[in-house]
N, CA, C and O atoms as a Tripos MOL2 file, in Angstrom:
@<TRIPOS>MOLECULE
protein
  284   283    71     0     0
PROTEIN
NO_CHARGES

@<TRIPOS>ATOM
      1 N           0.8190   -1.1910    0.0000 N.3       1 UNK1
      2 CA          0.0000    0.0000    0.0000 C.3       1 UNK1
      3 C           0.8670    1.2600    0.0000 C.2       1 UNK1
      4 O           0.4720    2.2350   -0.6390 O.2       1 UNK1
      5 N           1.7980    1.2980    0.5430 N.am      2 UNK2
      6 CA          2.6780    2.2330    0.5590 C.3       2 UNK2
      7 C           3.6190    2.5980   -0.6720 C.2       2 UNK2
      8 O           3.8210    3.7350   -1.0990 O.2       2 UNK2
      9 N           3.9600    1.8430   -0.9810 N.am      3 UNK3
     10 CA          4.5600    1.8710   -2.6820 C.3       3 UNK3
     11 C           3.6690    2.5360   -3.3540 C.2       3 UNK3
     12 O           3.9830    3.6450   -3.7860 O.2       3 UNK3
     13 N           2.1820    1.9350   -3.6240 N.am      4 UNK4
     14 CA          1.0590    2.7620   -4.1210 C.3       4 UNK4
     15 C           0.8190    3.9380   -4.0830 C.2       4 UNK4
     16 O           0.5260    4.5370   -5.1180 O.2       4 UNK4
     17 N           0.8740    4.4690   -3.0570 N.am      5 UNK5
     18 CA          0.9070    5.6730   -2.4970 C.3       5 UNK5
     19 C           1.6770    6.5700   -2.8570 C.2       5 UNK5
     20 O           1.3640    7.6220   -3.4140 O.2       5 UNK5
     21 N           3.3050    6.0030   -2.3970 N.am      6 UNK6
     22 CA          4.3640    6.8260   -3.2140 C.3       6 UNK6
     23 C           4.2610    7.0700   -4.7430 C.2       6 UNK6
     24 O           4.4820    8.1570   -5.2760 O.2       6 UNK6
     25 N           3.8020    5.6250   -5.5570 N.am      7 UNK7
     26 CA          3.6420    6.1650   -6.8660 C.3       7 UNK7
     27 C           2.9280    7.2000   -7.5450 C.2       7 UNK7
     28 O           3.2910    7.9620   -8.4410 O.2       7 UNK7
     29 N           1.3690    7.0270   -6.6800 N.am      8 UNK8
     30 CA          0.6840    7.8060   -6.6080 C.3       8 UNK8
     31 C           0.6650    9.6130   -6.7420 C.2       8 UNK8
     32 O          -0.0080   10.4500   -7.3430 O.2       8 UNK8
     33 N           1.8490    9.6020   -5.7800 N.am      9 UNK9
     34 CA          2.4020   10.8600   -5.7300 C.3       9 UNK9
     35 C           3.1270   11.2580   -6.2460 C.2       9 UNK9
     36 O           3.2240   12.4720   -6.4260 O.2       9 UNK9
     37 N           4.1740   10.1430   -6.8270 N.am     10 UNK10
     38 CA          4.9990   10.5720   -7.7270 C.3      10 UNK10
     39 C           4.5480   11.2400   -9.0060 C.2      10 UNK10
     40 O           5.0740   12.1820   -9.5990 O.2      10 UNK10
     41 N           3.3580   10.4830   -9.3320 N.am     11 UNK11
     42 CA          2.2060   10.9140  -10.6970 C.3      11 UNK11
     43 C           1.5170   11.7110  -10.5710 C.2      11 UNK11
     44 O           0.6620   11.8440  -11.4460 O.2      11 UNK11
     45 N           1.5330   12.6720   -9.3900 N.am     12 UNK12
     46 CA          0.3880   13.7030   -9.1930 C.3      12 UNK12
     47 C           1.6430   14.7470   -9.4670 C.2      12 UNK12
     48 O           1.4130   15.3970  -10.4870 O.2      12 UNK12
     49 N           2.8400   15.0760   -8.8800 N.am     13 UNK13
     50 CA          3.5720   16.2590   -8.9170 C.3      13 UNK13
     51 C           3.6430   16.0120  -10.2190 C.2      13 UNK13
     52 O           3.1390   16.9720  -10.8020 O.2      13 UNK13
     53 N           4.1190   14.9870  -11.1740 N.am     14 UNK14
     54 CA          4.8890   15.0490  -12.2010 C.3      14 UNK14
     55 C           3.5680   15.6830  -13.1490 C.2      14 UNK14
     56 O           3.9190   16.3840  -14.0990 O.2      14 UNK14
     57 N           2.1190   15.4860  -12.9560 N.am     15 UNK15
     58 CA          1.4450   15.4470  -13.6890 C.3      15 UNK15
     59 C           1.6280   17.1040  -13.7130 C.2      15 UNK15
     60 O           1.9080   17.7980  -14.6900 O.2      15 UNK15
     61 N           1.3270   17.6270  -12.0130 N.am     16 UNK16
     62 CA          0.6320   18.7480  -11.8040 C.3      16 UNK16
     63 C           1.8610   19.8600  -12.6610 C.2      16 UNK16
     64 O           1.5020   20.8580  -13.2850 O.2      16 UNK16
     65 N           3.1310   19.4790  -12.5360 N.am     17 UNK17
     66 CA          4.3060   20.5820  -13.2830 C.3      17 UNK17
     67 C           4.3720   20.5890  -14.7470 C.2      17 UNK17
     68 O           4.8170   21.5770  -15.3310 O.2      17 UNK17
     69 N           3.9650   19.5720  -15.3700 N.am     18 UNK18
     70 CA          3.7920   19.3390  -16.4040 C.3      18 UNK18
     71 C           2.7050   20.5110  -17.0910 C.2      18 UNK18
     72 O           2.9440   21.0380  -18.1780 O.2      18 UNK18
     73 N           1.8190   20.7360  -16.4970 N.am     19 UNK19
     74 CA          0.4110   21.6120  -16.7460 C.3      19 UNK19
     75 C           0.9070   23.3610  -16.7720 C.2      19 UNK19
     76 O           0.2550   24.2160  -17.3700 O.2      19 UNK19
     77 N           2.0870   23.6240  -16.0520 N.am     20 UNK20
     78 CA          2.0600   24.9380  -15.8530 C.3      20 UNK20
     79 C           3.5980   25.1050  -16.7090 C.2      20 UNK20
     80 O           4.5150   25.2530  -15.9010 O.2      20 UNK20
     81 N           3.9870   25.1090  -17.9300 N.am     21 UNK21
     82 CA          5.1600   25.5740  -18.7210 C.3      21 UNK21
     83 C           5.5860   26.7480  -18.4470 C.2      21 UNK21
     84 O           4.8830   27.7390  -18.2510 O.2      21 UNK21
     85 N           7.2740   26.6560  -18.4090 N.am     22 UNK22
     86 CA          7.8880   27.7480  -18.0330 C.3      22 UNK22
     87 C           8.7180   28.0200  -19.3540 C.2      22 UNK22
     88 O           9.3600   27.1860  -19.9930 O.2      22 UNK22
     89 N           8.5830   29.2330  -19.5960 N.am     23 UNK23
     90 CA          9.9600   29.6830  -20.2210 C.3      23 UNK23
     91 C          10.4200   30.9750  -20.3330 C.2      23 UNK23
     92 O           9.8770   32.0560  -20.1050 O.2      23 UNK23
     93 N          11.8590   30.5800  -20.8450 N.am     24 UNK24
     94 CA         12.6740   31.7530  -20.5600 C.3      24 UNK24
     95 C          12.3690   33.0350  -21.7210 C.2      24 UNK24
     96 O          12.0850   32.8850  -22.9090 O.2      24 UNK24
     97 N          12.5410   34.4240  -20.9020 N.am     25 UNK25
     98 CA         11.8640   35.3500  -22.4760 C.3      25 UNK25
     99 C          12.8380   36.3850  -22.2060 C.2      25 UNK25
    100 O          13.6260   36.5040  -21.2680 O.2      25 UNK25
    101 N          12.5530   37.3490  -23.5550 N.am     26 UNK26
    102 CA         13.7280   38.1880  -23.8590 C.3      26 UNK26
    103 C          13.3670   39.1850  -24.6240 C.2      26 UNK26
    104 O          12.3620   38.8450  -25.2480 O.2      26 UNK26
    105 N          13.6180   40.0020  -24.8210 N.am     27 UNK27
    106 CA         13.4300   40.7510  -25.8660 C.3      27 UNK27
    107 C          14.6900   41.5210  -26.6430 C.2      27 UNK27
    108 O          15.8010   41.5440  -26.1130 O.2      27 UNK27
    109 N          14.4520   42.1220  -27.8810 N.am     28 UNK28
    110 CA         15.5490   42.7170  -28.6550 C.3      28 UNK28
    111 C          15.3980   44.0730  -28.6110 C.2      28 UNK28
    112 O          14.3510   44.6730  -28.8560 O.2      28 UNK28
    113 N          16.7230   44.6850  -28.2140 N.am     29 UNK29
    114 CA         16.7690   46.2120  -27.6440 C.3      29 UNK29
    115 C          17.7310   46.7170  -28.8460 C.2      29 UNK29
    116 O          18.1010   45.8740  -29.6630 O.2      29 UNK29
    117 N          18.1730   48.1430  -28.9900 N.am     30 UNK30
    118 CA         19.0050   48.4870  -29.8680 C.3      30 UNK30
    119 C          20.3590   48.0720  -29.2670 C.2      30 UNK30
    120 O          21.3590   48.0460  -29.9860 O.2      30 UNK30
    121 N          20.4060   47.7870  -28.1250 N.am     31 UNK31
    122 CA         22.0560   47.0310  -27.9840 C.3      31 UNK31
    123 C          22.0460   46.0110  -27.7210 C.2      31 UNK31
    124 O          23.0580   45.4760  -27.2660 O.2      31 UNK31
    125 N          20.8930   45.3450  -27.9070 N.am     32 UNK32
    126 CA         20.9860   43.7190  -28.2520 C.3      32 UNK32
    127 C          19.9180   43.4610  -27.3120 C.2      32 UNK32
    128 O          19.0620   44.1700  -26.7840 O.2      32 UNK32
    129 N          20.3210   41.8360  -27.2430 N.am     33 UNK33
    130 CA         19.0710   40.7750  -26.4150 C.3      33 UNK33
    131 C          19.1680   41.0590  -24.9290 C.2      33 UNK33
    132 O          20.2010   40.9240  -24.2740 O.2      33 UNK33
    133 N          17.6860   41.5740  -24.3310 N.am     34 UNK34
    134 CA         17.9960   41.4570  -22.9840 C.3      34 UNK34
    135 C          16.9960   40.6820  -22.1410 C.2      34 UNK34
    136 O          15.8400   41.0870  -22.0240 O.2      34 UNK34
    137 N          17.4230   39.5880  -21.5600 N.am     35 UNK35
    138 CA         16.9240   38.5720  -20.7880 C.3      35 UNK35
    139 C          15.9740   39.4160  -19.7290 C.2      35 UNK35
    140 O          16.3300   40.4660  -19.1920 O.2      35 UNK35
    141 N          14.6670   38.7450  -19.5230 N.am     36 UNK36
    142 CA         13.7830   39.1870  -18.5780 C.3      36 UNK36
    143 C          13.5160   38.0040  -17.6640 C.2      36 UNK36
    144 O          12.7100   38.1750  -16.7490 O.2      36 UNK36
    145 N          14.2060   36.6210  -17.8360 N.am     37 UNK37
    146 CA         14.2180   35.7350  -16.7410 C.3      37 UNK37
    147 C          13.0200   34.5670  -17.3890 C.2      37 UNK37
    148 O          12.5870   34.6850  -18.5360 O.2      37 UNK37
    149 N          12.6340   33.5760  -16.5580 N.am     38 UNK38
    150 CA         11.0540   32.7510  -16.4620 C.3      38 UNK38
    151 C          10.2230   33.2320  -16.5040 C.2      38 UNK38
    152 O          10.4000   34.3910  -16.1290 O.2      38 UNK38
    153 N           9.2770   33.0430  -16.7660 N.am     39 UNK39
    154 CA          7.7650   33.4570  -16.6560 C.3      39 UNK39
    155 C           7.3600   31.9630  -17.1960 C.2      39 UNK39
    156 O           8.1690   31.2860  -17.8310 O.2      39 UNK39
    157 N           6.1750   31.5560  -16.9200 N.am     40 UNK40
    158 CA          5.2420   29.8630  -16.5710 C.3      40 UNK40
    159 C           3.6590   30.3910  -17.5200 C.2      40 UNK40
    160 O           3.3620   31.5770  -17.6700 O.2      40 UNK40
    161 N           3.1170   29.6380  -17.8680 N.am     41 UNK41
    162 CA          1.9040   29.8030  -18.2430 C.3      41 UNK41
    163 C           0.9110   30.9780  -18.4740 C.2      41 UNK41
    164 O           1.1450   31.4770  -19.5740 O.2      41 UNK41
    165 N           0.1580   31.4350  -18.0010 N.am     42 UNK42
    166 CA         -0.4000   32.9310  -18.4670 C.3      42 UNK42
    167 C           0.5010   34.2120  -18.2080 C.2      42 UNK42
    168 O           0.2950   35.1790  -18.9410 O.2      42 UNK42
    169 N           1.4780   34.3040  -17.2330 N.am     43 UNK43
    170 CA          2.3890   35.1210  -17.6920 C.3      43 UNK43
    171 C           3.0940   35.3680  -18.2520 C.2      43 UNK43
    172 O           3.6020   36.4880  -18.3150 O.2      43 UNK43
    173 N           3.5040   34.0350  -19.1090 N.am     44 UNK44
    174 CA          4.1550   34.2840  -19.9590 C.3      44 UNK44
    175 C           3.2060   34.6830  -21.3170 C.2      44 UNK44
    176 O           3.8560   35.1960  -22.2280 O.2      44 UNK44
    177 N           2.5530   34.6050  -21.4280 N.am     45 UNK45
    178 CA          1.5830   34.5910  -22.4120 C.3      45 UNK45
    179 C           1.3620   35.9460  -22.3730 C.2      45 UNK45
    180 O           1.4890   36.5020  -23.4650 O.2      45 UNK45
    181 N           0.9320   36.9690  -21.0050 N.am     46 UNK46
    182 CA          0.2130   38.2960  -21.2260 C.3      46 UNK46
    183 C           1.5490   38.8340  -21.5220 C.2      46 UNK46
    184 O           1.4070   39.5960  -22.4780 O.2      46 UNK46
    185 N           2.8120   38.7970  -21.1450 N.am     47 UNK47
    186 CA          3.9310   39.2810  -21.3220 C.3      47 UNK47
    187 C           4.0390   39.4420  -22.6730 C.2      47 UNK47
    188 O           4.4250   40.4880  -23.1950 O.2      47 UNK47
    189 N           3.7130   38.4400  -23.2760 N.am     48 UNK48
    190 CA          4.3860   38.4240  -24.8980 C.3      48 UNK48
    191 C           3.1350   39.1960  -25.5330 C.2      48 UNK48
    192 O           3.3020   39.9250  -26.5100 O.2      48 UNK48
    193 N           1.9040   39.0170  -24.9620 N.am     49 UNK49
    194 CA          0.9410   39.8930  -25.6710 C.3      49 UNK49
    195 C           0.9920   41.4210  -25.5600 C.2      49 UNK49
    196 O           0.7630   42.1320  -26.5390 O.2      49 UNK49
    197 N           1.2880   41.9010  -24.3880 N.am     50 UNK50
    198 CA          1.7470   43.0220  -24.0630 C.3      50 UNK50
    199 C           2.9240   43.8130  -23.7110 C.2      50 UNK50
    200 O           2.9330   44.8790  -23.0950 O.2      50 UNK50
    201 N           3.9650   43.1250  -24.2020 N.am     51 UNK51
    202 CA          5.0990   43.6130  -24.5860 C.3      51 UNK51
    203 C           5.9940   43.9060  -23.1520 C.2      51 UNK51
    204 O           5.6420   43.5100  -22.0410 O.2      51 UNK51
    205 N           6.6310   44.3120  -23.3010 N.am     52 UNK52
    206 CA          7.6370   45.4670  -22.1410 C.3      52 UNK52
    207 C           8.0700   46.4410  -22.1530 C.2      52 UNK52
    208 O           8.6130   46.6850  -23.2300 O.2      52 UNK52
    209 N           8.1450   47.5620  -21.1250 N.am     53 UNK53
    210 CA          8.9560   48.5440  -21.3850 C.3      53 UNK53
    211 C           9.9970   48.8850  -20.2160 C.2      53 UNK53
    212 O           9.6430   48.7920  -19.0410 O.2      53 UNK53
    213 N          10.8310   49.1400  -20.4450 N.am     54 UNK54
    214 CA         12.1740   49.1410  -19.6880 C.3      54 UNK54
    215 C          11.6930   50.2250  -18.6790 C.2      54 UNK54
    216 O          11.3030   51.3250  -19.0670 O.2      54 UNK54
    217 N          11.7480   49.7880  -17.0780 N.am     55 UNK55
    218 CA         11.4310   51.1450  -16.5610 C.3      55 UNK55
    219 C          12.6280   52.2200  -16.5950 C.2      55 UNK55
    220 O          12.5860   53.3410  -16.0880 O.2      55 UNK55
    221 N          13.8840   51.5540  -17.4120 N.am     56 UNK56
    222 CA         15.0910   52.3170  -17.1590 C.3      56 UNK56
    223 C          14.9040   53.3720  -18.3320 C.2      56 UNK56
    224 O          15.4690   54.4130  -17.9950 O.2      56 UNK56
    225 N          14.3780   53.4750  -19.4610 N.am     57 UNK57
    226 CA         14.0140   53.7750  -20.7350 C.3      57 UNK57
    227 C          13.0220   54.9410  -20.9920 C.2      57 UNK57
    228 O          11.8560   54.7180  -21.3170 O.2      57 UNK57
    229 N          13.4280   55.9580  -20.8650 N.am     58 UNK58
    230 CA         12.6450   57.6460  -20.5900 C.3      58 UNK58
    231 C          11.5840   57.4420  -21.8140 C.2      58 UNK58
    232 O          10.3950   57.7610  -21.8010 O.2      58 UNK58
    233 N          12.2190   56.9090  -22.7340 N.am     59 UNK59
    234 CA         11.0630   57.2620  -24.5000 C.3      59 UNK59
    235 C           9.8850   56.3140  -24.4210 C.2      59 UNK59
    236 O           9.0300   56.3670  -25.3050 O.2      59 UNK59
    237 N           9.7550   55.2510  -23.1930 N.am     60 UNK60
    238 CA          8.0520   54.7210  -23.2260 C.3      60 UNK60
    239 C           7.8980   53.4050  -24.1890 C.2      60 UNK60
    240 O           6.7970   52.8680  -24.3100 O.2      60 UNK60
    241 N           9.2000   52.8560  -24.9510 N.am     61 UNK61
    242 CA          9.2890   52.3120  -25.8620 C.3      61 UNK61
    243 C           8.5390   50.7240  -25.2750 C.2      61 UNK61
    244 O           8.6640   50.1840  -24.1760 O.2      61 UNK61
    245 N           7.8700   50.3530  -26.3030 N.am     62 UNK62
    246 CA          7.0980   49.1510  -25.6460 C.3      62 UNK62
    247 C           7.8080   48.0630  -26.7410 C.2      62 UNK62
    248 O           7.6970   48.2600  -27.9520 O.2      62 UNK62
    249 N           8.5560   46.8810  -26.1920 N.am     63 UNK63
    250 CA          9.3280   46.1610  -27.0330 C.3      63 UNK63
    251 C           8.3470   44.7460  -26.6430 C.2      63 UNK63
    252 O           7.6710   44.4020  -25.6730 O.2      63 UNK63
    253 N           8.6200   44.2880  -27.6970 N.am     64 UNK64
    254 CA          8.2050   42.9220  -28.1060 C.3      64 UNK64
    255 C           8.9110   41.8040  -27.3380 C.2      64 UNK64
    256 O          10.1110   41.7580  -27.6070 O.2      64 UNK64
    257 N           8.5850   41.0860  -26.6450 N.am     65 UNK65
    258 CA          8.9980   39.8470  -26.0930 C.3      65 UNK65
    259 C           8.6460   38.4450  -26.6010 C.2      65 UNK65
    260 O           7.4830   38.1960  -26.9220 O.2      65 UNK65
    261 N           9.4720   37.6560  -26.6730 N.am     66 UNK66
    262 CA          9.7950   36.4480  -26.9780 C.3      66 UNK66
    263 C          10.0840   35.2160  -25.6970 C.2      66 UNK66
    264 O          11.1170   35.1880  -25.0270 O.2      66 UNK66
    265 N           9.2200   34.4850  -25.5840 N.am     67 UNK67
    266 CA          9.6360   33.4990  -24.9370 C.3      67 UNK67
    267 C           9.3880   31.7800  -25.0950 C.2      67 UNK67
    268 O           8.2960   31.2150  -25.1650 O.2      67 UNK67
    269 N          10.4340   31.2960  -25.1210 N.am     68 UNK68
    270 CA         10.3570   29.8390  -25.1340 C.3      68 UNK68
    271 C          10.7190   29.7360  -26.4900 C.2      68 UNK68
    272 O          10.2540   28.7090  -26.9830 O.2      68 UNK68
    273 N          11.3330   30.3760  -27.2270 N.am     69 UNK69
    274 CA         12.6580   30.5760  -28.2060 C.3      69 UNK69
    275 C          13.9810   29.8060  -28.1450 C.2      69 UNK69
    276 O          14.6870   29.8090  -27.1370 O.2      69 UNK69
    277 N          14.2300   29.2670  -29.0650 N.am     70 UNK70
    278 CA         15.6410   29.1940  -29.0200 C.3      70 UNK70
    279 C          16.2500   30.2460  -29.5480 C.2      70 UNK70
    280 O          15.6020   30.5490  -30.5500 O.2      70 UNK70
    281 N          17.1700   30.9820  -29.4090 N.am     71 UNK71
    282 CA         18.2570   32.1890  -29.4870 C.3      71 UNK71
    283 C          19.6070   31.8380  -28.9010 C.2      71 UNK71
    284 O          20.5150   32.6690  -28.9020 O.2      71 UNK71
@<TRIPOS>BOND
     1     1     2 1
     2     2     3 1
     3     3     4 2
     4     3     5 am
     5     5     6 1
     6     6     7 1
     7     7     8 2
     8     7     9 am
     9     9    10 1
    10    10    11 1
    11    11    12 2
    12    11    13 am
    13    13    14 1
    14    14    15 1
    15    15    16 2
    16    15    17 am
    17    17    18 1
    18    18    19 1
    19    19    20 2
    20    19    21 am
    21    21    22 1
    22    22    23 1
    23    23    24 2
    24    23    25 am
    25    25    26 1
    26    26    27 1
    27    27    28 2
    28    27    29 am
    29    29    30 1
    30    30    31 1
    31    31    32 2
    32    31    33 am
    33    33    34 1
    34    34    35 1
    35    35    36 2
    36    35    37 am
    37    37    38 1
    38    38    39 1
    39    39    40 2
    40    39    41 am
    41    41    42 1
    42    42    43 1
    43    43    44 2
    44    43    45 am
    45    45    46 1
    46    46    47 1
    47    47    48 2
    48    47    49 am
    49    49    50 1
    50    50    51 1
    51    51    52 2
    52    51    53 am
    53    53    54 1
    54    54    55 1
    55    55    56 2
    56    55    57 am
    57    57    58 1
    58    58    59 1
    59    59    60 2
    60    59    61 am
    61    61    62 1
    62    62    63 1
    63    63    64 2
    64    63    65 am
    65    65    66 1
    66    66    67 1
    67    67    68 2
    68    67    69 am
    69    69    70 1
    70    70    71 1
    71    71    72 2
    72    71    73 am
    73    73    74 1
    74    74    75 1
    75    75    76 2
    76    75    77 am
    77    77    78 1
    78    78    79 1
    79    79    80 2
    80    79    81 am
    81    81    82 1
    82    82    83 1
    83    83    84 2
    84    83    85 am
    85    85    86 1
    86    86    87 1
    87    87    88 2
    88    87    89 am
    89    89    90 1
    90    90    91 1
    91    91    92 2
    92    91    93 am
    93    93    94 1
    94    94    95 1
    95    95    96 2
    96    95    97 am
    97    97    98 1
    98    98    99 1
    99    99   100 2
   100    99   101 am
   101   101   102 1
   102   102   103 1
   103   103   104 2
   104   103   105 am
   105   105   106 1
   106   106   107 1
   107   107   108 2
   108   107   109 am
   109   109   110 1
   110   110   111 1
   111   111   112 2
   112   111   113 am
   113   113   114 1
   114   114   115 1
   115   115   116 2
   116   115   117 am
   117   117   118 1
   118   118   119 1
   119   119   120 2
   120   119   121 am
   121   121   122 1
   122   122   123 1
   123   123   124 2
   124   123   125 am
   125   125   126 1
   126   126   127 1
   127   127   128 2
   128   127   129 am
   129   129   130 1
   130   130   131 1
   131   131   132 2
   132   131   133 am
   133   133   134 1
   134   134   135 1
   135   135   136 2
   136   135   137 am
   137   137   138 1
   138   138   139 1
   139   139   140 2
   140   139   141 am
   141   141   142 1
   142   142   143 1
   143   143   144 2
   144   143   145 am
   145   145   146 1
   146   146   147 1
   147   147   148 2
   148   147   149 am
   149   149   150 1
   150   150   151 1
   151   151   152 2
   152   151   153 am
   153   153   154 1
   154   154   155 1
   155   155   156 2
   156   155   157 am
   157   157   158 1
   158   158   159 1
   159   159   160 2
   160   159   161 am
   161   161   162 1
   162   162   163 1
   163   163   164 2
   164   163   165 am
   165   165   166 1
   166   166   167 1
   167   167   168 2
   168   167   169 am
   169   169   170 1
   170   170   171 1
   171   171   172 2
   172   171   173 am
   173   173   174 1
   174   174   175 1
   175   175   176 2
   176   175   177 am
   177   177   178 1
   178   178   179 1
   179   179   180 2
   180   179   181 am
   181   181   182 1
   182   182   183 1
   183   183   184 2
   184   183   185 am
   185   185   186 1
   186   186   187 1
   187   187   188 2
   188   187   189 am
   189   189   190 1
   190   190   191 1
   191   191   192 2
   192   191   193 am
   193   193   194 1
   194   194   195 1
   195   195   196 2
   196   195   197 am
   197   197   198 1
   198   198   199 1
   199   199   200 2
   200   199   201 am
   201   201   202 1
   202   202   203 1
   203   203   204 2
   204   203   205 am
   205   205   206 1
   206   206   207 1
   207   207   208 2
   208   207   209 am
   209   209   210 1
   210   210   211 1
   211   211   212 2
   212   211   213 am
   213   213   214 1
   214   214   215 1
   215   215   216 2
   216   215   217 am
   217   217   218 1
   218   218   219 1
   219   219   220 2
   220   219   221 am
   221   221   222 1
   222   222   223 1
   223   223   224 2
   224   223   225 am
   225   225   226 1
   226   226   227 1
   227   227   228 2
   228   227   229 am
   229   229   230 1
   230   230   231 1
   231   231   232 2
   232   231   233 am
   233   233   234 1
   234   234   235 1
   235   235   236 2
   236   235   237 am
   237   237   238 1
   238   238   239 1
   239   239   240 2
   240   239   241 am
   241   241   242 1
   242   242   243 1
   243   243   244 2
   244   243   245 am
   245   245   246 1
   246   246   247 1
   247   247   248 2
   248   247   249 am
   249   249   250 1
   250   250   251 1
   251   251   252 2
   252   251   253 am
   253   253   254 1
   254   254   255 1
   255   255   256 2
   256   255   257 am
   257   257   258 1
   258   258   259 1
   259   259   260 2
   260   259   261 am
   261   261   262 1
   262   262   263 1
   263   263   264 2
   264   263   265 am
   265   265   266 1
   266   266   267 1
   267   267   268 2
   268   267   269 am
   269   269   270 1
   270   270   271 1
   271   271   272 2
   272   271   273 am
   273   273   274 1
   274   274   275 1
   275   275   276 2
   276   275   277 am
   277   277   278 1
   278   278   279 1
   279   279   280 2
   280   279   281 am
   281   281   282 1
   282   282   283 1
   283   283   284 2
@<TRIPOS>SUBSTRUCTURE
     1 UNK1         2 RESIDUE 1 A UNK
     2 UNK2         6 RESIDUE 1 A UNK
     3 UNK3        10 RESIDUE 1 A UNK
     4 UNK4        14 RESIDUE 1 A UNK
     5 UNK5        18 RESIDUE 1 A UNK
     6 UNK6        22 RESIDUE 1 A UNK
     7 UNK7        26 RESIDUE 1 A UNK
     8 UNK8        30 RESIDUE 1 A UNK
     9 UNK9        34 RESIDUE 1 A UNK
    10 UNK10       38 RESIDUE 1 A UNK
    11 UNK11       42 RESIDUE 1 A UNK
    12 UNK12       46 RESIDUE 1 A UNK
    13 UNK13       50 RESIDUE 1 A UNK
    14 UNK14       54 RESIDUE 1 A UNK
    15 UNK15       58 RESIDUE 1 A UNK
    16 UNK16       62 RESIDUE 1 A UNK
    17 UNK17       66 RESIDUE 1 A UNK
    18 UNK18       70 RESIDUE 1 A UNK
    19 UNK19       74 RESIDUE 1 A UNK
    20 UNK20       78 RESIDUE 1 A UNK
    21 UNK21       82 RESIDUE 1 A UNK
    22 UNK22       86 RESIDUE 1 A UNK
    23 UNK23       90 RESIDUE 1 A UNK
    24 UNK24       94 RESIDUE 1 A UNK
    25 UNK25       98 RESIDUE 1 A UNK
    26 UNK26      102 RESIDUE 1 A UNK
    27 UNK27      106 RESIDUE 1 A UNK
    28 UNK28      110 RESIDUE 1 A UNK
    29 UNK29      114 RESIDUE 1 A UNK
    30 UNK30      118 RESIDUE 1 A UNK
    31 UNK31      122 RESIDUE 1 A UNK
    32 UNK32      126 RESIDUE 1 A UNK
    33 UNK33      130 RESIDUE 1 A UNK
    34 UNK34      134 RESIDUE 1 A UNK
    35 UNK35      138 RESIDUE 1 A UNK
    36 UNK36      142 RESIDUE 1 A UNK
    37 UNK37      146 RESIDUE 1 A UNK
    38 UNK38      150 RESIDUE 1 A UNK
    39 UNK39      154 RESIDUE 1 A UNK
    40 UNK40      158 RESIDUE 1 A UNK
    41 UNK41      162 RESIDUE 1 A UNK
    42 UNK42      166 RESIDUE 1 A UNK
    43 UNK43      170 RESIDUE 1 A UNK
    44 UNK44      174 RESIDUE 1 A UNK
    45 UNK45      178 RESIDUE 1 A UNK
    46 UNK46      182 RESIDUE 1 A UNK
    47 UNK47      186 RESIDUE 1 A UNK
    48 UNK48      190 RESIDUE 1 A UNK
    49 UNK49      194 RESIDUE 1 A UNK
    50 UNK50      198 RESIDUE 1 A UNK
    51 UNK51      202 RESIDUE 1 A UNK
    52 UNK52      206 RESIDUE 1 A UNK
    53 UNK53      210 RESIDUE 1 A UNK
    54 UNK54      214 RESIDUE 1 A UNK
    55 UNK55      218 RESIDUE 1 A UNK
    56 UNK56      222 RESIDUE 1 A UNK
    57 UNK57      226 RESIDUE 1 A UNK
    58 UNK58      230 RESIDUE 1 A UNK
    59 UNK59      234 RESIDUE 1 A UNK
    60 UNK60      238 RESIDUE 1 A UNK
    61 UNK61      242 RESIDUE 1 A UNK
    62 UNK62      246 RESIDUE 1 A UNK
    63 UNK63      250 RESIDUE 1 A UNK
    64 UNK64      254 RESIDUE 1 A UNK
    65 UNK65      258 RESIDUE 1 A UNK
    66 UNK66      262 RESIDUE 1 A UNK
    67 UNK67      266 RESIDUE 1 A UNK
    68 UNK68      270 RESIDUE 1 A UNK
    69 UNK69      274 RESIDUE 1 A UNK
    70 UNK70      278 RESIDUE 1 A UNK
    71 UNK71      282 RESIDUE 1 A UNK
């Protein structure tokens, strides 16, 4: 029963991480690629729909993000 159990569980985490995809995103600046880290499932998603803007970046510029790219 205990084996069961463990398997059990083993198949619930593996299932449950499986469901929420992570990936890494980035976008292209005029001095190149700059990494914005992980983002997982709908954040990564509103991210790429709605872009980024550098809070370091006075001109408001809203750049395009990419994630789960190879680059």
């Amino acid at each position: 029963m205990k084996k069961v159990a463990i398997f059990l569980g083993a198949v619930a985490v593996f299932g449950l991480s499986a469901c929420n995809k992570c990936h890494d995103c980035h976008y292209d600046s005029p001095n190149g690629e700059v990494e914005l880290g992980e983002y997982c499932g709908d954040d990564a998603e509103a991210l790429e729909a709605s872009g980024y803007v550098d809070p370091s970046d006075t001109t408001g510029t809203v750049y395009t993000v990419h994630c789960g790219e190879d680059h």
